[in-house]
C-alpha positions as CSV (number, residue, x, y, z in Angstrom):
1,X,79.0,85.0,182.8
2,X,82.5,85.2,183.2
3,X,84.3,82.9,186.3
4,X,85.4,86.4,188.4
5,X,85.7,88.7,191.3
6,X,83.8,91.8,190.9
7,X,83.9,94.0,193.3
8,X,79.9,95.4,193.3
9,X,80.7,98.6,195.5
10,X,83.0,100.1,192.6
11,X,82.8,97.4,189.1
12,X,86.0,96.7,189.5
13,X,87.6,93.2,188.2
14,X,89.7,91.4,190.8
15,X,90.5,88.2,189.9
16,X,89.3,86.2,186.9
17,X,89.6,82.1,186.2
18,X,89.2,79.8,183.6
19,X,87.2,77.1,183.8
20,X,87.8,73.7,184.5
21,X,88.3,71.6,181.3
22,X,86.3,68.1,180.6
23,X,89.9,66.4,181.3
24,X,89.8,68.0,185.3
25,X,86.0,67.5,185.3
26,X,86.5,63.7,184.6
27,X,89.2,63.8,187.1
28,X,86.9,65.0,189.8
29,X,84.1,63.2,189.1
30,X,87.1,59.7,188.7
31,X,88.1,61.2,192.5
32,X,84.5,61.5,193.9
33,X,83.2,58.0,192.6
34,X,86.4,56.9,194.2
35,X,86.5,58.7,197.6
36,X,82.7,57.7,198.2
37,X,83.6,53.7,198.2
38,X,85.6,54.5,201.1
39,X,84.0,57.5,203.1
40,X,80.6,55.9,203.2
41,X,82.5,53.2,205.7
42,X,83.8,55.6,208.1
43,X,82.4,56.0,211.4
44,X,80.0,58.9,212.3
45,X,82.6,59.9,215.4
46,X,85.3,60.1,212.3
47,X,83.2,62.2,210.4
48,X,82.2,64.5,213.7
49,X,85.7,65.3,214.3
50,X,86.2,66.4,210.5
51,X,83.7,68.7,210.6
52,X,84.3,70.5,214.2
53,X,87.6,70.6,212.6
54,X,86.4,72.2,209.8
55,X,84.4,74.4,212.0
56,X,87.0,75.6,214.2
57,X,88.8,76.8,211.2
58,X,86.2,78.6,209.7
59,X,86.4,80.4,213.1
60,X,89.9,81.3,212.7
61,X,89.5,82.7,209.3
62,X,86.5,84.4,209.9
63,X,87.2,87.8,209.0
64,X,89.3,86.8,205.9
65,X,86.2,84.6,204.5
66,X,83.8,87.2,205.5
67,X,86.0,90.3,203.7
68,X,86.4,88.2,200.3
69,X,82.7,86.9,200.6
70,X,81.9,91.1,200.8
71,X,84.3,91.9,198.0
72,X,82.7,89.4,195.8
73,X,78.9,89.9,196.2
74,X,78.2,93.1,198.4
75,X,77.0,92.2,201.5
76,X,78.1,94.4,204.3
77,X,80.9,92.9,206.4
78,X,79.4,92.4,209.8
79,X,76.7,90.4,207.9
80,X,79.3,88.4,206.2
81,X,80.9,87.5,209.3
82,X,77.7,86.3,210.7
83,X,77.1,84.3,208.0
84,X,80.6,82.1,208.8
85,X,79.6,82.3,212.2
86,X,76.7,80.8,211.5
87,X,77.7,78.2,209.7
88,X,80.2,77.5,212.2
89,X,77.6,76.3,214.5
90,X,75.5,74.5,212.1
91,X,78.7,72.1,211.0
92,X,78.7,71.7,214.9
93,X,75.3,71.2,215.1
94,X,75.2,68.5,212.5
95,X,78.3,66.3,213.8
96,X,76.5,66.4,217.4
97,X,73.3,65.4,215.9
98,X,73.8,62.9,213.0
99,X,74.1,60.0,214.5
100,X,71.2,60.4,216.2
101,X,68.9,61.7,213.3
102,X,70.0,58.9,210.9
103,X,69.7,56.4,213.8
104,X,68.2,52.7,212.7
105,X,64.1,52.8,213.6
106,X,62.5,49.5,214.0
107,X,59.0,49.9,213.3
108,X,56.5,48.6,216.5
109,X,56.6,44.6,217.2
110,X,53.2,44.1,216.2
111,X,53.9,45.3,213.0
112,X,56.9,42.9,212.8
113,X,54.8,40.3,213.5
114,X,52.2,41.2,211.3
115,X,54.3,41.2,208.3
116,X,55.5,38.2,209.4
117,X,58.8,38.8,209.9
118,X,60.9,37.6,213.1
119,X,62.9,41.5,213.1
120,X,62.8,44.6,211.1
121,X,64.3,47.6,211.2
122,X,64.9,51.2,208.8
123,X,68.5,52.3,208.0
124,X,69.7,55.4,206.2
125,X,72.4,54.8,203.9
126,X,74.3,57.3,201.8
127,X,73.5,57.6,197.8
128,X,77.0,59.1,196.6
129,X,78.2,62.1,194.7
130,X,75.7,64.6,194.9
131,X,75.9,68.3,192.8
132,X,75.3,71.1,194.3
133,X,74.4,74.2,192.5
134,X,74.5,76.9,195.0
135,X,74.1,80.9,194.2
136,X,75.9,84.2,195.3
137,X,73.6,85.7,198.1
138,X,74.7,83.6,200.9
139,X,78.0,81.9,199.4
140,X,78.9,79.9,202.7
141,X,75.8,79.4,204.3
142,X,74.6,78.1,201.2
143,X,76.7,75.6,200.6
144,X,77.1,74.7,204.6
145,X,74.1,73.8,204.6
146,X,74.1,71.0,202.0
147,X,77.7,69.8,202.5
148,X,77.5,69.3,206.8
149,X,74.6,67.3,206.8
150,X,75.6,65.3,203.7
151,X,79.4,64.6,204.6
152,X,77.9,63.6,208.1
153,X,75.8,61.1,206.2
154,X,78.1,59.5,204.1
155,X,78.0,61.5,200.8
156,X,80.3,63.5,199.3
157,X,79.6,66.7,197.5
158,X,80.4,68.4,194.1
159,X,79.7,72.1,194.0
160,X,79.1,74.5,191.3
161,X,79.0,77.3,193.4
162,X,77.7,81.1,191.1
163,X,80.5,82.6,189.2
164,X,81.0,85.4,190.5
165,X,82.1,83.7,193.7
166,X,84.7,81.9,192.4
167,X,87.3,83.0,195.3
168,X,84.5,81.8,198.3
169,X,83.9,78.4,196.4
170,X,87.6,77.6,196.3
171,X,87.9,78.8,200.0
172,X,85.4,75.9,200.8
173,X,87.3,73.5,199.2
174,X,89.9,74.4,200.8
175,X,88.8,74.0,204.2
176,X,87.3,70.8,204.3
177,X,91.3,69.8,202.9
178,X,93.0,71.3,205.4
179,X,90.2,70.2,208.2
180,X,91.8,66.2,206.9
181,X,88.7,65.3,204.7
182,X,90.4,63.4,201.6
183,X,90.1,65.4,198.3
184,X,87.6,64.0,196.8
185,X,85.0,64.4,200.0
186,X,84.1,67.8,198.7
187,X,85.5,69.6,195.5
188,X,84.7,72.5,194.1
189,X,83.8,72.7,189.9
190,X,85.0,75.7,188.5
191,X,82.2,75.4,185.5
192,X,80.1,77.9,183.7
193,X,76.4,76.9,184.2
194,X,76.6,75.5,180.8
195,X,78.4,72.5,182.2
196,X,75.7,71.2,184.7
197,X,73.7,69.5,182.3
198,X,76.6,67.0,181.5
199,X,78.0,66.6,185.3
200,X,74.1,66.0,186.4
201,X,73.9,63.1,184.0
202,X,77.1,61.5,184.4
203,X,76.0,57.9,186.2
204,X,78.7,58.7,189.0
205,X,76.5,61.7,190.2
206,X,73.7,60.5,192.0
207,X,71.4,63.7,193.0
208,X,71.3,67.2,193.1
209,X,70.5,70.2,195.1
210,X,69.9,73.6,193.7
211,X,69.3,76.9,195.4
212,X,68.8,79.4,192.6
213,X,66.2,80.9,190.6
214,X,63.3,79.9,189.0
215,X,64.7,79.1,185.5
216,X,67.7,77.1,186.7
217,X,65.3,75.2,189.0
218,X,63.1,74.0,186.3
219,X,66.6,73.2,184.4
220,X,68.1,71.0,186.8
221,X,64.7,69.2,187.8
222,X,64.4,68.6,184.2
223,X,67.7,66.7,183.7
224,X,67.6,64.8,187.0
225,X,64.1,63.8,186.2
226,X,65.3,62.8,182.6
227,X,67.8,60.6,184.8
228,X,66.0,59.5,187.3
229,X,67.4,61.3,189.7
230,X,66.7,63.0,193.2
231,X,66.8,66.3,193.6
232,X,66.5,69.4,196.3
233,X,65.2,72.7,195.4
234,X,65.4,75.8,197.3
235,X,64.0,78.9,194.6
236,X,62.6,81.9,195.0
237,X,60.5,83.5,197.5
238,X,58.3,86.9,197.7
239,X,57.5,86.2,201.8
240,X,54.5,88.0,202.9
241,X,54.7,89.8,206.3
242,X,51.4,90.4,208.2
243,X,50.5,93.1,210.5
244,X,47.1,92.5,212.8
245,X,45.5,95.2,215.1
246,X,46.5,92.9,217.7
247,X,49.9,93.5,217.3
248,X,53.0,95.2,218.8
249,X,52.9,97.9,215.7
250,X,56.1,99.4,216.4
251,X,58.3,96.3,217.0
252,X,56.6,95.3,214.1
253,X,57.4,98.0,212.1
254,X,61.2,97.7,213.3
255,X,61.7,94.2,212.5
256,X,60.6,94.7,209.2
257,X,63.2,96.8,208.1
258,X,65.8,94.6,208.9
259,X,63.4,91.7,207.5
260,X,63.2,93.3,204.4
261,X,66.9,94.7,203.9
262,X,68.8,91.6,205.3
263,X,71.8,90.9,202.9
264,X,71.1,94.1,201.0
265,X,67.8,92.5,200.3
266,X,69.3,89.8,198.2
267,X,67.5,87.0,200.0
268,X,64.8,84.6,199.0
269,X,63.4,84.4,203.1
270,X,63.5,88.0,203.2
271,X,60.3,89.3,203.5
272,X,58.8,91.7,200.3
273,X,55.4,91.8,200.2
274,X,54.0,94.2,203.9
275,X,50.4,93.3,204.2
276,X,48.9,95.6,206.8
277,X,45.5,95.4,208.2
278,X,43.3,98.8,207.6
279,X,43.2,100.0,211.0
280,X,46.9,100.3,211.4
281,X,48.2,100.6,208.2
282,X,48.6,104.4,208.7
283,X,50.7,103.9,212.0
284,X,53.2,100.5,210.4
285,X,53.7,102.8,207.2
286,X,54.7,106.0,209.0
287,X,57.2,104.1,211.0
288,X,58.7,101.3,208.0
289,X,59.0,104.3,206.0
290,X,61.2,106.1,208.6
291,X,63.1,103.2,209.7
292,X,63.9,102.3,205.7
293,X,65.0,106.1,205.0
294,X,67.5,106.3,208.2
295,X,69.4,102.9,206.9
296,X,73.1,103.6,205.8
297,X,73.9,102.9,202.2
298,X,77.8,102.7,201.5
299,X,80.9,100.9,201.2
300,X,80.1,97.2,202.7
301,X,83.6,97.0,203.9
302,X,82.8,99.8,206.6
303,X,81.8,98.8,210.1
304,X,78.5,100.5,210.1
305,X,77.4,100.2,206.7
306,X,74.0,98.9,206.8
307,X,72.8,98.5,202.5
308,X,75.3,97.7,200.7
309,X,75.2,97.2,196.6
310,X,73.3,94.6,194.6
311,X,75.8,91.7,193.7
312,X,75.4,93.1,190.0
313,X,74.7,95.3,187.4
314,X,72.1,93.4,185.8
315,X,70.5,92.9,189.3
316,X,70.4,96.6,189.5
317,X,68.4,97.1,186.6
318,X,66.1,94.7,186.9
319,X,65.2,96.3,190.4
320,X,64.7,99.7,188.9
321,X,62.7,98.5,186.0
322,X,60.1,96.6,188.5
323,X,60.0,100.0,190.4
324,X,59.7,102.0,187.0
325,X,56.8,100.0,185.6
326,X,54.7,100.3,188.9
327,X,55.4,103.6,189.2
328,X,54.3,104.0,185.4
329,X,51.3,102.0,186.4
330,X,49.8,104.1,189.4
331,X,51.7,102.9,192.1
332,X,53.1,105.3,195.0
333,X,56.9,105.2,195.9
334,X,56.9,106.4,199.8
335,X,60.8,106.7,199.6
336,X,63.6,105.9,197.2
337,X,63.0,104.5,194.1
338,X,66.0,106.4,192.2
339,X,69.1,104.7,191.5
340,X,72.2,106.7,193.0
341,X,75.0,108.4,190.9
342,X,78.5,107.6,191.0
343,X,80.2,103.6,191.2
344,X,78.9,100.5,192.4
345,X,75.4,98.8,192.3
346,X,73.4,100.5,194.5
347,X,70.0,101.0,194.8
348,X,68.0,102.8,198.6
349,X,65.9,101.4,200.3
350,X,62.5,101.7,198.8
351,X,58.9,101.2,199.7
352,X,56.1,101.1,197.0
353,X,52.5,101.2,197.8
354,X,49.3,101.1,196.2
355,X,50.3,98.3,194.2
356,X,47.8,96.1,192.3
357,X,47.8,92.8,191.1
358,X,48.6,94.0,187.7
359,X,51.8,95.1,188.4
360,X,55.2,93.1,187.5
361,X,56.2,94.2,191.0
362,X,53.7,92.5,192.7
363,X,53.8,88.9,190.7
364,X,57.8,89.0,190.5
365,X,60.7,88.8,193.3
366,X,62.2,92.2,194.1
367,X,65.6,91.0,194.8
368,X,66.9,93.8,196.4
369,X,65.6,96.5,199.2
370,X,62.5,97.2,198.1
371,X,59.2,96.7,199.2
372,X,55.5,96.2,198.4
373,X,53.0,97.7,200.9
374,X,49.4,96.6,200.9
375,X,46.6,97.3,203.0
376,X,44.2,94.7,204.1
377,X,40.6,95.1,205.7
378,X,40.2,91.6,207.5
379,X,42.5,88.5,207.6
380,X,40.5,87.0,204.8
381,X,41.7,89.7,202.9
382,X,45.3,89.1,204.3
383,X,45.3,85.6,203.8
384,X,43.9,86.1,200.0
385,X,46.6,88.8,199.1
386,X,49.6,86.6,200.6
387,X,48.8,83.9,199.0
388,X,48.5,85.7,195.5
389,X,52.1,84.7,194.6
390,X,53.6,81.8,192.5
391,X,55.9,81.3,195.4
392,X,55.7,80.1,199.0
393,X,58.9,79.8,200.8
394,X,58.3,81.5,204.5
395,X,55.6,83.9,205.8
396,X,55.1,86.2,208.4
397,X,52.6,87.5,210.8
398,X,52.1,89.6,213.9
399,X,49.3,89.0,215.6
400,X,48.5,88.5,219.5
401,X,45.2,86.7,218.5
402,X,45.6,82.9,219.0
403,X,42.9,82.4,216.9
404,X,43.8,84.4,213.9
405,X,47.4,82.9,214.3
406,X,45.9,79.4,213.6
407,X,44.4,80.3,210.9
408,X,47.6,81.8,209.2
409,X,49.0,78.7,209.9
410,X,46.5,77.0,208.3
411,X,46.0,79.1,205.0
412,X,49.1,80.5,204.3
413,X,51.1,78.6,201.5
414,X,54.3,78.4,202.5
415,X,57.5,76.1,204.2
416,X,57.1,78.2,207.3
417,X,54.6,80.7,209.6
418,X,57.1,83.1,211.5
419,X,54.8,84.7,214.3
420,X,55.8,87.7,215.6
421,X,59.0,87.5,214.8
422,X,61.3,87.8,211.1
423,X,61.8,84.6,209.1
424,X,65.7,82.7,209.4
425,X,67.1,79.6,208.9
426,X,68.6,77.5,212.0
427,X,70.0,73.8,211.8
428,X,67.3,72.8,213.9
429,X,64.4,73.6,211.4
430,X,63.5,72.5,208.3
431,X,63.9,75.1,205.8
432,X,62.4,74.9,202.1
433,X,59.1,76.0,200.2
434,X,55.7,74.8,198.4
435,X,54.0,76.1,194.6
436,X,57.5,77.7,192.7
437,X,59.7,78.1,195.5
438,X,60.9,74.1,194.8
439,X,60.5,71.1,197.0
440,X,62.1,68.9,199.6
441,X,63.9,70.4,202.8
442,X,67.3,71.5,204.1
443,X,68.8,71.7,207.5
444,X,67.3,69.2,210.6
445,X,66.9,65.7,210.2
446,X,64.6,66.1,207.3
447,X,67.4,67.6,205.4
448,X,70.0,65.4,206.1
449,X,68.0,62.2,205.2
450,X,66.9,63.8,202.1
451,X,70.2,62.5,200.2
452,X,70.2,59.2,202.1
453,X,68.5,55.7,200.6
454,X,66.0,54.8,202.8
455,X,66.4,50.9,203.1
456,X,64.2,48.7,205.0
457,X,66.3,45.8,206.3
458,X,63.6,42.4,206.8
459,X,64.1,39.4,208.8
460,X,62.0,36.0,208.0
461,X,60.4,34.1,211.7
């Protein structure tokens, strides 16, 4: 793939780049090795006051970042300016917070003394350069995500950010630079995919984290483990979303639409498969249906544009051909489920139902807005269909029941149970999956001592 800006909504070629050479990439990584030395010593106050600078800028620039970010990749403005909204308040969240979260912890006296020690305590310390190999669907949040928490630990970070957000990775860069981080406290590789291989087992790189698909997943696991090295994956996700008698059906039915459509559907939380218990599947489906066939599909750059296009071509077809092979194999599209004429990468909202296991649609990610509809007799059934999938990033239910919502949260396999309510990220939470979605966590403390070496400091009586 080509290191460009291409406009989704109309196919046309912006702005193109060439890709870093292995002179520049030496450079960097010369830069980063460097910077670290020094960076790792600076106090956490020092670091806080870089990143609410960073922050407040991101703030001014807001609707500039969020108009290239929907040129780029498709997502309708107002949702891109969330999304640096967003991340706004995460970087503030993280350089109120870090101190705190990588705080020495002295394990309990008796323990001490047990060990026969005089003193001991537990002290997070930073590991270095880490790569991060981020994707196109959320191309600040993304990245915010890794690079506030790991600048606030000590680390510096190296992105490969997707290639066909070339302008957004470069805007990141740029920020932390003119927040007054030195250059090599976060850079930005412009590198074809081809190139990771070689960064990731360069000695100066110490860990990776990768949100991505499946393939590139098992890809950069598979060098860092040939290397010994840590690494954070965030991968796919086909998020069930359970409906119970006991529910609020129509709130239910509300929230799913935007649960399902969120960034155009291009998201790995956003739910896909709609399990819907018998006795109300009738009601939910009458109302999702509605709700997906009144959504606005058109140019992202207008105000109330509401589905915008796929971030590609490719993505495009691969969406119809899911739809075309269950359609092919018995299933029945409620609504949609034709690609539009004319420019751009569109595809409408879509629900499919009477899908079976089968299907390609029902063992694959629909990235895009469409969805699966099942029905369910009982919430062993639920339970059994949701957790038919090779992933297991998020989940959701709706259910008034206490008892049926402990038992979601004890048999669904997934990184998180969402009850009565639409799955999303927040600082505060650790975010990541189980099975193929990837391991380790992002965001809260358990994200930001994931790149951090865990030392245990010992003192003799």
């Amino acid at each position: 793939m080509p290191i460009a800006t291409v406009n989704p909504a109309n196919g046309e070629t912006l702005k193109t780049y060439q890709a870093m050479g292995e002179e520049e990439i030496e450079r960097r990584l010369q830069l980063a090795e460097a910077t670290f030395r020094t960076w790792r010593t600076t106090s956490f106050a020092e670091r806080a006051r870089l990143l609410n600078r960073a922050a407040d800028l991101l703030d001014e620039g807001q609707q500039d970042i969020a108009r290239v970010m929907t040129t780029e990749m498709g997502k309708p403005v107002k949702q891109a300016r969330a999304e640096a909204a967003k991340c706004a308040k995460a970087m503030r969240w993280y350089a109120e917070r870090a101190e705190s979260l990588l705080a020495d912890e002295e394990p309990a006296e008796y323990d001490v003394k047990d060990s026969g020690g005089s003193r001991a305590l537990v002290r997070y310390r930073p590991l270095g350069p880490v790569l991060a190999v981020m994707p196109w669907n959320f191309p600040l949040w993304q990245v915010i995500r890794f690079a506030a928490p790991a600048l606030m630990a000590g680390n510096v970070g190296l992105l490969k950010h997707a290639s066909n957000v070339p302008q957004t990775a470069l805007f990141l860069e740029d920020l932390f630079h003119q927040a007054g981080y030195t250059e090599g406290c976060f850079q930005t590789l412009l590198v074809g995919s081809g190139a990771i291989d070689d960064i990731l087992r360069d000695e100066r790189v110490k860990a990776a984290t990768l949100t991505g698909s499946e393939p590139a997943g098992r890809a950069v696991a598979s060098t860092a483990g040939d290397m010994v090295k840590k690494t954070v994956l965030e991968l796919g996700g086909s998020d069930p979303y359970i409906v119970m008698p006991s529910a609020d059906v129509d709130r239910a039915a509300e929230i799913a639409v935007t649960a399902r459509v969120q960034n155009n559907g291009q998201s790995c939380i956003a739910a896909k498969r709609f399990i819907v218990h018998t006795d109300v599947y009738e009601r939910f489906a009458e109302r999702f249906v509605a709700g997906m066939k009144a959504l606005k599909v058109g140019d992202p750059l207008e105000e109330d544009t509401e589905v915008g296009p796929l971030s590609s071509e490719q993505g495009q077809a691969d969406l119809e051909e899911l739809v075309d092979d269950a359609r092919r194999s018995g299933a029945s599209v409620l609504c949609g489920g034709q690609r539009p004429d004319g420019p751009g990468w569109y595809y409408p909202p879509t629900v499919v139902a009477d899908v079976t296991r089968e299907m390609r649609i029902h063992r694959e990610e629909t990235f895009g807005p469409v969805a699966t509809l099942y029905r369910a007799a009982d919430l062993d059934e639920a339970v059994l269909i949701a957790n038919d999938s090779a992933f297991g990033l998020s989940s959701n239910v709706w259910t008034r029941d206490e008892a049926e919502i402990d038992r979601f949260v004890r048999d669904l396999e997934a990184g998180g149970v969402f009850v009565n309510g639409m799955t999303a990220s927040h600082p505060a939470f650790p975010f990541g999956g189980v099975k193929r979605s990837g391991y380790g966590r992002e965001l809260s403390g358990h994200g930001i001592r994931e790149f951090c070496n865990i030392t245990t400091v010992w003192h003799g009586a």
